[in-house]
C-alpha positions in Angstrom: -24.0 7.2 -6.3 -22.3 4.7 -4.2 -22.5 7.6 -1.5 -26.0 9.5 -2.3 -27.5 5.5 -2.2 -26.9 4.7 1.3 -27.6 8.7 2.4 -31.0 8.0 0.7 -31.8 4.5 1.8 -31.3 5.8 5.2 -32.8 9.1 5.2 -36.7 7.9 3.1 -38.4 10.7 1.5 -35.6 13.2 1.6 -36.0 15.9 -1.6 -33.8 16.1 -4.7 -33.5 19.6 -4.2 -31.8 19.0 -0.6 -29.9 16.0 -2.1 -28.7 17.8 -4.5 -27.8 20.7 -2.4 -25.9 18.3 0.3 -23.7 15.8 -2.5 -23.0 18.7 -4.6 -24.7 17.4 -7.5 -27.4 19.5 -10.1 -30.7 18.2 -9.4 -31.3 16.8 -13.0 -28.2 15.0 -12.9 -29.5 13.7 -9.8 -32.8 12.7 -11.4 -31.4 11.4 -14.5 -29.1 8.9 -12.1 -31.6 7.9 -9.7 -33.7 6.8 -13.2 -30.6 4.4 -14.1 -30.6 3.2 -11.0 -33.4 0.8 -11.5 -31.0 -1.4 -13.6 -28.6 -2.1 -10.3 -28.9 -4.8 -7.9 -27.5 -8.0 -6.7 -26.9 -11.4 -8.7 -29.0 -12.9 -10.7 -30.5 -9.7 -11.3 -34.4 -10.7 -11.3 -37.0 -8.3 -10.6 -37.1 -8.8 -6.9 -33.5 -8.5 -7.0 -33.0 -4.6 -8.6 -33.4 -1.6 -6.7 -36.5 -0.1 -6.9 -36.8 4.1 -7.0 -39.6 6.3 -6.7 -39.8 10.0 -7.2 -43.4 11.4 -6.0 -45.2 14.1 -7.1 -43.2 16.7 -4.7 -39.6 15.7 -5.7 -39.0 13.5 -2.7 -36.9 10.3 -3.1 -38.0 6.2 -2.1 -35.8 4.1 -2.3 -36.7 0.4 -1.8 -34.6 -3.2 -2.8 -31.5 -1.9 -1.9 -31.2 -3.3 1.8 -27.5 -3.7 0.8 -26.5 -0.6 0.9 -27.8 0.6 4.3 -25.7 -2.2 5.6 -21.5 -0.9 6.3 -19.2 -2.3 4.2 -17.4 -4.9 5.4 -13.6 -5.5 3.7 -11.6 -8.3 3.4 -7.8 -8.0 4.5 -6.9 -9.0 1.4 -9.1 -5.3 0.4 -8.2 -3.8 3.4 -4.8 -4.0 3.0 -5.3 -2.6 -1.0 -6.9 0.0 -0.2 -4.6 1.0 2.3 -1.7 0.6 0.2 -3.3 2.7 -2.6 -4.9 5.8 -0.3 -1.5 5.9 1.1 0.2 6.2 -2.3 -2.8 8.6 -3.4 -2.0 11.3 -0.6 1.8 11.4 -1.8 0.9 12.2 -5.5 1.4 15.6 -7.1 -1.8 17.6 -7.1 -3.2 16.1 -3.9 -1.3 18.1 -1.1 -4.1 17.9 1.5 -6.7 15.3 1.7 -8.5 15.4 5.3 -11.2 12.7 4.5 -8.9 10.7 2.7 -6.0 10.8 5.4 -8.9 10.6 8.3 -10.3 7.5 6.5 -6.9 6.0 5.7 -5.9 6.6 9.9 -9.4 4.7 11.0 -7.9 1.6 8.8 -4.5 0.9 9.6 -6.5 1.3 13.7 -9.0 -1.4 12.1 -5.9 -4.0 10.9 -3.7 -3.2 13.5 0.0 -3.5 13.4 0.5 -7.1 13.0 -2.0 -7.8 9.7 -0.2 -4.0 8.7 3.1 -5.9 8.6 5.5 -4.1 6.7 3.0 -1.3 5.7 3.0 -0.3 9.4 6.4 1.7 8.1 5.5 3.5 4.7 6.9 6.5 5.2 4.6 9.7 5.7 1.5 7.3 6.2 1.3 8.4 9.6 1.6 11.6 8.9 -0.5 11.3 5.7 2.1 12.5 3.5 5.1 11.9 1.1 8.7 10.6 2.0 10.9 13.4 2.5 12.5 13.4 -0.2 10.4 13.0 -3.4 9.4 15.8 -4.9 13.7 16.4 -5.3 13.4 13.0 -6.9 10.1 13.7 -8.9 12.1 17.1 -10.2 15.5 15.3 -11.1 13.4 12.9 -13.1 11.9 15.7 -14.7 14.7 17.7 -15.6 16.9 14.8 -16.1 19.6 16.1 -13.6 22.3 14.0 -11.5 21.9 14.2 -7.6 23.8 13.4 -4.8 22.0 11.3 -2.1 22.8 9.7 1.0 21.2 6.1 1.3 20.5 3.7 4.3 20.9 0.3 3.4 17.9 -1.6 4.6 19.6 -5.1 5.2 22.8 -3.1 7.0 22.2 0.2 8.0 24.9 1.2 6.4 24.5 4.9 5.2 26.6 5.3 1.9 26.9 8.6 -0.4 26.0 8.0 -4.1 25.5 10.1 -7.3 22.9 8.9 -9.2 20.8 9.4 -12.5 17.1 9.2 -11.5 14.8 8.1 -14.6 11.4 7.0 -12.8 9.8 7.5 -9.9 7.0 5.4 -9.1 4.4 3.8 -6.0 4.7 -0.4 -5.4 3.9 -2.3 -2.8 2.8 1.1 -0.6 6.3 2.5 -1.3 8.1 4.7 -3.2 10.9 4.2 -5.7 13.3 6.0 -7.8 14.6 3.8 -10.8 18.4 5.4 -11.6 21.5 4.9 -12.6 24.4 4.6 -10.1 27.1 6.7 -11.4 29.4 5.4 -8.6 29.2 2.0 -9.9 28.5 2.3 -13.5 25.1 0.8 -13.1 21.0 0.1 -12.7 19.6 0.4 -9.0 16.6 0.6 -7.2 16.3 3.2 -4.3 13.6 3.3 -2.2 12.8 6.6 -1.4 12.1 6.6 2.4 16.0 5.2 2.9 17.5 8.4 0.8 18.1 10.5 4.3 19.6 13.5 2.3 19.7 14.6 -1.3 22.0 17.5 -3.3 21.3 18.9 -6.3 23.3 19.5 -9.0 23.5 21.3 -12.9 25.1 17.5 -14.7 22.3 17.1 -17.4 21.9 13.1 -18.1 20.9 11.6 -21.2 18.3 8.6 -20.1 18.9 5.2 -20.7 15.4 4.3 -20.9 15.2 2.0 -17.7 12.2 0.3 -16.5 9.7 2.2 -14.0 6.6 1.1 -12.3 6.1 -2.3 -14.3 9.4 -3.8 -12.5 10.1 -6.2 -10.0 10.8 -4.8 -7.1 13.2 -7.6 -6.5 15.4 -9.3 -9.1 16.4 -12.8 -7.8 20.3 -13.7 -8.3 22.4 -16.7 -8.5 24.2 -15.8 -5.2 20.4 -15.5 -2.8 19.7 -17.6 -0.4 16.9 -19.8 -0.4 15.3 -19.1 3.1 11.8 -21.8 3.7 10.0 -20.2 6.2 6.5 -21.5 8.6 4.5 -18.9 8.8 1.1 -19.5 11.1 -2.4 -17.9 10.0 -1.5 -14.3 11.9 1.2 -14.0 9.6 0.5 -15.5 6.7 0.4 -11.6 5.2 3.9 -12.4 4.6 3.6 -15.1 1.6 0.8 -12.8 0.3 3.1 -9.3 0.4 7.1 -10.7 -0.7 8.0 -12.3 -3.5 8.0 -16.3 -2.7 7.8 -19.5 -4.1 7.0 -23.1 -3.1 4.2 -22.0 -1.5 2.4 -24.9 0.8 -0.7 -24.7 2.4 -0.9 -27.0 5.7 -4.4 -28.6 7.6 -3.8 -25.6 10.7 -3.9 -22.9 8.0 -0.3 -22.4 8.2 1.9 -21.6 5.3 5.3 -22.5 4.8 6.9 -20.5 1.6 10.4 -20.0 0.1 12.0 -16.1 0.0 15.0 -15.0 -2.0 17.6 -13.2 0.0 20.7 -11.5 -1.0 20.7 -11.4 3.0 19.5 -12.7 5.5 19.4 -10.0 8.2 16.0 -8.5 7.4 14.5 -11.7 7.2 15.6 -12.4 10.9 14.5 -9.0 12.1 10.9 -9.6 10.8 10.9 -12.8 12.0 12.0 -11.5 15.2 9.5 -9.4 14.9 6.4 -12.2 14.1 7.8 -14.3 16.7 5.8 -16.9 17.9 3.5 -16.8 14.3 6.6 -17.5 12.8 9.5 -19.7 12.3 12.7 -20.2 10.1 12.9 -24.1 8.6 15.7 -23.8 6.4 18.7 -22.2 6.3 19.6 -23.9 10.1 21.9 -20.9 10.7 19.2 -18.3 10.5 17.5 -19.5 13.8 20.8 -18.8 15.5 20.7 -15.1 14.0 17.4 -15.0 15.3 18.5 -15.7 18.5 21.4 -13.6 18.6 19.1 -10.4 17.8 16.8 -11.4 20.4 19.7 -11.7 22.9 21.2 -7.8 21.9 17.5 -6.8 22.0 17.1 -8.1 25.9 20.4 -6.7 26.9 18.9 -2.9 25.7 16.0 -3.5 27.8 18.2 -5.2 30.8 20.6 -1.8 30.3 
């Protein structure tokens, strides 16, 4: 209905047979909807607030009261960016291998936010593409079979690319990513592996018994005694930031500004998004991590100057 509505509004005295023909949707159904719809309308719901339908004597549809819905809709970020987040983890589950409209409407967004308000999400694997990280229906079928696998893994704070045999229990979508919840033979423990950094993956025939770890109702982070505590000022571009990591201390200044507090094993990734942000944002505390700042902007100038 919240498509027929506008379609109707729109187009006055169109038929329920051609309605129904165009949406797909048996006439009666049609009629027996558009007799509900009556009881819609906007806050506080008085008469001249509810949409008001009429069917004439030839089956054609009037639709008055519902002025709302000829207007576009008109997102927040804060919905923006959920919606984005969620049509991008919709195209990557099982059953929906191709999804035109959806990956069409999902392109026309992330042009509408733009990189910067994007952030991070500017990166989820396959959203350009409108598809799934390499790598996870392997995952998905390890899970499913509980078998070990081999993987290679790029360390997001390092780079580093390390090969690890693992035990995957859960796959799941946070955050407009993709995880695998395992265990890490190689170290005898629980890890978190986001599926976009596994650059290669080997099956094998080791059947696992599951240790029943957590899936999608995790933390994506687990804070530790040895983080740092990194107090960051982010200005109102990138205040996306404080509203997509985990933070704390979370101050709200007269310029709109926010200044928040991130846990970090390391501080690396923090300096490349700041480099990133740069000028909407700025490290306060610790002193060193302006230097690193500086230091990646310096290797990045000599690229360009080579």
């Amino acid at each position: 209905m919240l498509v027929i509505v506008p379609y109707l509004v729109q187009h006055p005295g169109t038929s329920l047979d051609a309605a129904s023909a165009l949406f797909g949707v048996p006439a009666a159904q049609l009629r027996r909807d558009l007799d509900l719809l009556f009881l819609s309308g906007l806050p506080p719901y008085g008469p001249g607030d509810l949409i008001d339908v009429d069917v004439d004597e030839d089956g054609c549809v009037w639709i008055a009261m519902a002025d709302h819905f000829a207007r576009p809709l008109r997102l927040t970020r804060q919905e923006a960016l959920a919606v984005t987040v969620r049509a991008t983890e919709l195209l990557a589950t099982p059953g929906v291998p191709e999804a035109p409209a959806l990956a069409s409407a999902l392109a026309k967004l992330r042009v509408a936010l733009g990189a910067d308000t994007l952030g991070d999400l500017a990166g989820i694997a396959g959203a350009e593409a409108g598809g799934a990280p390499p790598h996870l229906e392997a995952l998905r079928q390890a899970t499913d079979g509980h078998r070990r696998v081999r993987i290679e893994y790029v360390a997001a704070s390092t780079g580093e690319r390390s090969s690890r045999t693992i035990e995957p229990e859960s796959v799941f979508a946070s955050a407009g990513h993709w995880y695998a919840a395992a265990w890490d033979v190689d170290v005898d423990g629980e890890r978190l592996f986001r599926i976009d950094r596994i650059a290669a993956t080997e099956a094998t025939d080791v059947v696992f018994e599951p240790r029943g770890l957590e899936g999608a109702t995790r933390p994506l982070y687990t804070p530790t005694a040895d983080d740092t505590a990194v107090r960051l000022l982010l200005r109102p571009p990138a205040r996306w930031v404080a509203e997509y990591y985990a933070t704390t201390d979370v101050r709200v200044r007269e310029d709109g500004s926010v200044e928040a507090t991130f846990p970090a094993r390391r501080t690396g990734w923090i300096a490349r998004l700041l480099l990133r942000l740069a000028p909407d944002a700025e490290p306060i505390e610790p002193p060193e991590l302006a230097d690193e700042v500086r230091e990646l902007a310096r290797q990045a100038l000599a690229v360009y100057a080579g």
